[in-house]
C-alpha positions in Angstrom: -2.5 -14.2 3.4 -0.5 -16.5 5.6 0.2 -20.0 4.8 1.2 -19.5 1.2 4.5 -19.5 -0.9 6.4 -15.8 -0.7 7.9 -15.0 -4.0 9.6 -11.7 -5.6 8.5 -10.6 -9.3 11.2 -11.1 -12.2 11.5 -9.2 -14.8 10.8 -9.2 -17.8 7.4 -9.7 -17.6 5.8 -6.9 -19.2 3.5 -8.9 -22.0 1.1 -11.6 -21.8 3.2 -14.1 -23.2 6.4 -13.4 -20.7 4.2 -13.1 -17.0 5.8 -15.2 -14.5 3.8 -18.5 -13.8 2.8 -18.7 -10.4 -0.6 -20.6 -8.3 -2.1 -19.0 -5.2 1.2 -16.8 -3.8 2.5 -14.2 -2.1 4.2 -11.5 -4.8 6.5 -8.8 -3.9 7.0 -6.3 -6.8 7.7 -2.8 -7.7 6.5 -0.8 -10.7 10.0 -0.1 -11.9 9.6 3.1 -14.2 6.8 4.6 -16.1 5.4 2.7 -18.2 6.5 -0.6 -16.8 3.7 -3.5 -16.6 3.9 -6.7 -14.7 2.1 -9.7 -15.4 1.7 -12.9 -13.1 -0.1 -16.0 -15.1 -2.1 -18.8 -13.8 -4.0 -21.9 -14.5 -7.7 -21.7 -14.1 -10.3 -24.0 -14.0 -13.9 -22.5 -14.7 -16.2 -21.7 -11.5 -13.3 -21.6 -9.8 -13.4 -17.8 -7.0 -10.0 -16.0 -7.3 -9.1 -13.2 -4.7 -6.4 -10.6 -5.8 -5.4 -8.6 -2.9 -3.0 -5.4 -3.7 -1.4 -3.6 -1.2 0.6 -0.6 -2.1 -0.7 2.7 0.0 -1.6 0.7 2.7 2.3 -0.6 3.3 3.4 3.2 3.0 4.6 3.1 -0.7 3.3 5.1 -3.7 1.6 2.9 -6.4 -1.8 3.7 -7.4 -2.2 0.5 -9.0 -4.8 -0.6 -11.1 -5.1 -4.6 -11.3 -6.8 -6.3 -14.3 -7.5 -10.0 -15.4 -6.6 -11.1 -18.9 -7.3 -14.2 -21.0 -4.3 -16.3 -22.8 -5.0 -14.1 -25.7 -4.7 -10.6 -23.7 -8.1 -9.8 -23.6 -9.1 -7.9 -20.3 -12.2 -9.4 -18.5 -12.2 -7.1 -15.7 -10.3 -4.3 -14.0 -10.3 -2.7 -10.4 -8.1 0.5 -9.5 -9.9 1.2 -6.0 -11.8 -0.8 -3.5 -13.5 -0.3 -0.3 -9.8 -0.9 1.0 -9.4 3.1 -0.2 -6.8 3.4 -2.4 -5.4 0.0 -3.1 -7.3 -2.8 -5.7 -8.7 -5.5 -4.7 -10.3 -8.2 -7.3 -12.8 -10.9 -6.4 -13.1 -13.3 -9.6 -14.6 -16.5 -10.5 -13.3 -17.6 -13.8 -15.3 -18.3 -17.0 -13.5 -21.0 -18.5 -10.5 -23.7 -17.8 -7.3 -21.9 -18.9 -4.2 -20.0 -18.3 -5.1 -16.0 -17.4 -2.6 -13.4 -16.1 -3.1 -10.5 -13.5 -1.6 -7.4 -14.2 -0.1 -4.5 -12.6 0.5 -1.4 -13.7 0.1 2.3 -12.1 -3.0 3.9 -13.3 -1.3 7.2 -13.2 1.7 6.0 -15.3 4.3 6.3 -12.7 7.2 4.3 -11.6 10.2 4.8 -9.0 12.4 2.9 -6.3 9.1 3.8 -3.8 6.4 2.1 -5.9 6.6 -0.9 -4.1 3.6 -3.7 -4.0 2.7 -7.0 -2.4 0.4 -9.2 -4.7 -1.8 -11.7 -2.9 -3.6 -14.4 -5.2 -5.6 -17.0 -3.3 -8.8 -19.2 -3.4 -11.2 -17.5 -0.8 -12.5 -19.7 1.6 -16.4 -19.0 3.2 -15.9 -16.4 5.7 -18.1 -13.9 7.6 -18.5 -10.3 9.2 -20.0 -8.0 10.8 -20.5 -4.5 11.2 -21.9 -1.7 13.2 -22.1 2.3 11.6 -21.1 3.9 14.7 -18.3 3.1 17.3 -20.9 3.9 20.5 -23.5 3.6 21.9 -25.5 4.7 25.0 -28.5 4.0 26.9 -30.7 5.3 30.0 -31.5 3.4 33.0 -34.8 2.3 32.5 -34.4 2.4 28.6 -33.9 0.2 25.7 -31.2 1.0 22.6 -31.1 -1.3 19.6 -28.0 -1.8 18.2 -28.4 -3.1 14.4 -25.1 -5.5 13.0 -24.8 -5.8 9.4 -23.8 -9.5 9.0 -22.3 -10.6 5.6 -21.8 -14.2 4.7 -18.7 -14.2 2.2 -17.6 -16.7 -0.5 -20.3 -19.5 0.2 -20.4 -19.3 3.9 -23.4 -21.1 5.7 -24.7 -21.6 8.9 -26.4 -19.7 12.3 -24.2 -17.3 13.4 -25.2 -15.8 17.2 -24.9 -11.9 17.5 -23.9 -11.3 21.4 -22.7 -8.3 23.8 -19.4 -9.9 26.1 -18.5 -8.7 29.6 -22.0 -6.1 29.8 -21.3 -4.1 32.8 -24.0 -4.2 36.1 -27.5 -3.2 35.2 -27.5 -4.2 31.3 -28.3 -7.4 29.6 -28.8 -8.2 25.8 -30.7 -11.6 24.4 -28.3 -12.7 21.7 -29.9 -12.4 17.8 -29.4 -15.3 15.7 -29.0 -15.0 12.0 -28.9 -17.7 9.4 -27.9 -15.1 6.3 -27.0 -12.0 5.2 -28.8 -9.2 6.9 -29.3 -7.0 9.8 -29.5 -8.5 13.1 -30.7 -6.1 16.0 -29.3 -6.6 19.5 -31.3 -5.1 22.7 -29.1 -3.2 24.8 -32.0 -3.3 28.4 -31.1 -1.2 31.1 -32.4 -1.6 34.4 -34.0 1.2 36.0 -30.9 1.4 38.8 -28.3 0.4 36.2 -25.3 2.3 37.4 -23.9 5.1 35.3 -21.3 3.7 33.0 -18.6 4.4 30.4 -16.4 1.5 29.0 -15.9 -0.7 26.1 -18.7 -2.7 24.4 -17.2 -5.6 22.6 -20.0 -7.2 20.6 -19.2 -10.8 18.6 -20.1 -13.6 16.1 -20.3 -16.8 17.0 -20.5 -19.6 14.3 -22.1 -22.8 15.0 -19.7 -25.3 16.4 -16.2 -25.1 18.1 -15.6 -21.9 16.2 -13.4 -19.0 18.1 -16.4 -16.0 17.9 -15.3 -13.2 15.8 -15.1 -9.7 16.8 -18.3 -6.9 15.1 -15.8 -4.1 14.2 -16.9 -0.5 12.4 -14.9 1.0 10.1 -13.3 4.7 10.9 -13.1 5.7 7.7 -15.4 6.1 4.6 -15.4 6.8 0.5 -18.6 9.3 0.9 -16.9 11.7 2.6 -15.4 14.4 0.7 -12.2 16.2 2.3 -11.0 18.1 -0.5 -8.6 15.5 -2.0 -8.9 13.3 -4.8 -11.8 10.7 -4.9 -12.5 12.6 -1.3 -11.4 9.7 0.6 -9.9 10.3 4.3 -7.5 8.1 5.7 -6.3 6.5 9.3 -4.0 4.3 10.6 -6.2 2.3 11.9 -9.0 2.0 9.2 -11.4 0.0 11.6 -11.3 -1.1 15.0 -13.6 -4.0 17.8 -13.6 -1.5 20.2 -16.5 -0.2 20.6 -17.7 2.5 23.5 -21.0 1.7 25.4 -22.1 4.7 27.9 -24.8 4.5 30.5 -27.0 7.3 31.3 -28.8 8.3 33.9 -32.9 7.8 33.9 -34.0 10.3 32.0 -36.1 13.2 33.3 -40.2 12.9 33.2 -41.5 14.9 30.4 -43.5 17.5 30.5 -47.4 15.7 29.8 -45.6 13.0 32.6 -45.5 15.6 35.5 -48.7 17.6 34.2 -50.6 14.4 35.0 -48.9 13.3 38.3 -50.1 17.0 39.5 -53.9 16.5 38.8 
């Protein structure tokens, strides 16, 4: 997260009672050996939402890290080792009680090296929002009509209308924008007019909050935990885990049907 203090971890910091004392930071560590455990503490105020963002795998390194949130006595309240980011944790937390808590580090497979690097992100989430499509194109026949349903999520308290839209249509296709006012499924109508040119190019669809608000891209992701490819937890992997650019392809009308031309011969 940008706008935040970078620090590096010091050792030791291996037990509750020795975690380095940091607020909402940036943390650069490394899991030094087997075995080794770093702990980050921090001063919490009940209700308050915590984010912990790990990044190990994603930054090319080696850590399968699992992250965990403890209480001044070193009681674990909760633990994540995977997230929908694949292999790397990710922790959203609102805290029970005022206090001082640590995050910690360690590898869940008990391994350590100079190439088990990690970057700690520990922030206060602000109210955001997304959306999402399940498939990267989409096509449609002159003449015809495709829906194009966008998963909207409103994140960490967000409010407010958010307008679903399709930018820059090419000739021949229009689409009345959806409004949303909460988490759901919006469904945009792609119309094609019945001499809507034939088409292929990219379909960039957006959110646009209420206010002076810059919209925000509708992305899909490219890869996905229920798909099984032979490896461990079956998860594939790409550089580039999701992407805005999406395909739109018009077709040409499509053929009568059978009943169509049995009836325009009588």
């Amino acid at each position: 997260m940008t706008g935040q203090p970078e620090t590096v971890e010091r050792e030791p910091n291996d037990t509750n009672a020795t975690a380095n004392s940091f607020g909402s930071v940036n943390i650069s560590g490394r899991i030094d050996r087997p075995g080794d455990v770093d702990r980050f503490a921090f001063d919490a105020k009940k209700g308050q939402r915590y984010r912990f963002d790990l990044d190990s795998f994603k930054l090319g390194f080696l850590l399968d890290a699992e992250l965990a949130i403890e209480d001044n006595t070193g009681k674990v309240l909760v633990t994540n080792d995977d997230s929908n980011k694949l292999r790397d944790p990710l922790l959203n937390w609102t805290a029970p009680a005022d206090g001082r808590h640590c995050v910690r580090v360690r590898s869940l497979l008990n391994k350590g090296g100079g190439d088990y690097f990690y970057r700690l992100r520990i922030f206060q989430p602000e109210p955001a929002f997304s959306g999402t499509v399940e498939a990267p194109q989409f096509a449609v026949n002159a003449g015809a009509t495709n829906e194009v349903k966008v998963t909207v999520n409103y994140l960490d308290g967000y409010k407010g209308k958010l307008t679903v839209a399709a930018a820059a249509l090419p000739k021949g296709i229009t689409a009345e924008p959806a409004i949303i006012e909460k988490k759901g499924t919006a469904t945009l109508k792609l119309i094609a007019a019945a001499d809507a040119p034939s088409h292929n190019g990219l379909l960039r669809l957006t959110l646009q909050p209420e206010g002076k608000e810059a919209p925000q891209s509708v992305t899909v992701a490219l890869t996905s935990s229920g798909v099984n490819n032979g490896v461990p937890q079956g998860f594939p992997e790409y550089i580039i885990p999701q992407t805005d650019r999406l395909w739109l392809t018009v077709l040409p009308p499509k053929p009568p049907e059978k009943k169509e031309l049995e009836k325009a011969d009588k």
